[in-house]
C-alpha positions as CSV (number, residue, x, y, z in Angstrom):
1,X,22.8,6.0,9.4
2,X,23.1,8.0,5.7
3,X,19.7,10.1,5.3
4,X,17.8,9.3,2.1
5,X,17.5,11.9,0.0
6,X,13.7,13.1,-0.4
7,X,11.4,13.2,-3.5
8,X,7.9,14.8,-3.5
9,X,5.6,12.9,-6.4
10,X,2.9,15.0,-7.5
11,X,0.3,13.3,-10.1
12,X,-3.0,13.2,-10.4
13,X,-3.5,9.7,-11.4
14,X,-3.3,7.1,-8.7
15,X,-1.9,4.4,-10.5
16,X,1.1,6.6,-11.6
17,X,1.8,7.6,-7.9
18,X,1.9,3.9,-6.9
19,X,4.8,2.7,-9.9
20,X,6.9,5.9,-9.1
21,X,6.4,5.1,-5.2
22,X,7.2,0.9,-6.4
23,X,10.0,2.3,-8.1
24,X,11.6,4.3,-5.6
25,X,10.2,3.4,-2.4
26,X,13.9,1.6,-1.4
27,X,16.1,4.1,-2.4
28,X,14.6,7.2,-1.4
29,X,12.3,8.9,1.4
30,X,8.8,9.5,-0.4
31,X,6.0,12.0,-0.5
32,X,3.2,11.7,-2.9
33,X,0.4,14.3,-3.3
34,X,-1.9,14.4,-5.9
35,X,-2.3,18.2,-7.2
36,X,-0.5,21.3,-7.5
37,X,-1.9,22.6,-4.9
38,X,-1.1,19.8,-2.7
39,X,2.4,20.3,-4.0
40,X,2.8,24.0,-2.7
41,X,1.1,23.0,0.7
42,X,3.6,19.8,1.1
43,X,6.7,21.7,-0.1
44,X,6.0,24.8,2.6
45,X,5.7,21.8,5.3
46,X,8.9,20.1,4.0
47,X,11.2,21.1,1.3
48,X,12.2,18.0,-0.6
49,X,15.4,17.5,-2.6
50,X,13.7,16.7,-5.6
51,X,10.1,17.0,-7.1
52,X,8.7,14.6,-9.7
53,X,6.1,16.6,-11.2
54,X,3.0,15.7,-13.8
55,X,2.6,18.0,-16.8
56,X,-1.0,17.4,-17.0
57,X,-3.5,18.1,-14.1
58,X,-7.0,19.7,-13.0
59,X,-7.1,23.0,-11.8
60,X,-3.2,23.8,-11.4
61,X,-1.1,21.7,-13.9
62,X,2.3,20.8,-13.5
63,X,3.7,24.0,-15.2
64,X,2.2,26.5,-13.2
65,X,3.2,24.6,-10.1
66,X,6.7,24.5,-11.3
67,X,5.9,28.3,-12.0
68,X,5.0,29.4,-8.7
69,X,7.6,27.6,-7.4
70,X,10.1,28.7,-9.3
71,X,9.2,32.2,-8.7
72,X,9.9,31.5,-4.6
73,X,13.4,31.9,-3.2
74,X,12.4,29.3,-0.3
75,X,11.9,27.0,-3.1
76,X,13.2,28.4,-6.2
77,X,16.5,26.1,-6.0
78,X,14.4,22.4,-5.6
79,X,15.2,20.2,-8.8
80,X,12.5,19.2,-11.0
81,X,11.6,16.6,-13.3
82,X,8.6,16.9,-15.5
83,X,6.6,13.0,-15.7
84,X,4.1,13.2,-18.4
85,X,2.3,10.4,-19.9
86,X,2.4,12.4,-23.5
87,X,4.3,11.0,-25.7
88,X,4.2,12.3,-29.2
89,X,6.1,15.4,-30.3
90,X,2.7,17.0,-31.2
91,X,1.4,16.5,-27.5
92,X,4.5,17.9,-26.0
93,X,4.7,21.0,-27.7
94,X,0.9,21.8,-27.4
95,X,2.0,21.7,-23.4
């Protein structure tokens, strides 16, 4: 049996954890968490192959998250995809 590939979804808002786990539940072998710290604890537990990450959260957002990992060679190389609720040009660039 093909492994499915593993995606770590880290958002802070409930309801946004349970569309991305609707959406992908099928296809794909799931973590959520719901911080950036939880995010950092999860990935040194298990690295996934991909990490849908929330721009905008308490304490650690999604950048510095992406940051810290970025700035590990155990985890330096995961993919990851920014999800962010913002939507106009305005918001995005005051990110």
């Amino acid at each position: 049996m093909d492994r499915k590939a593993s995606i770590l979804c880290v958002d802070d808002e409930p309801v946004n954890l349970a569309i991305m786990e609707e959406l992908l539940r099928d296809n794909y072998a799931l973590n959520t968490v719901n911080s950036g710290e939880g995010c950092l604890e999860q990935v040194s537990l298990q690295k996934p192959d991909l990490i849908l990450l929330d721009v905008n959260m308490p304490k650690m957002d999604g950048l510095e998250t992406c940051a810290r990992l970025k700035s590990d060679t155990n985890t330096a190389e995961i993919p990851i995809i920014f999800v962010t609720s913002l939507s106009t040009h305005e918001e995005l660039m005051a990110v």
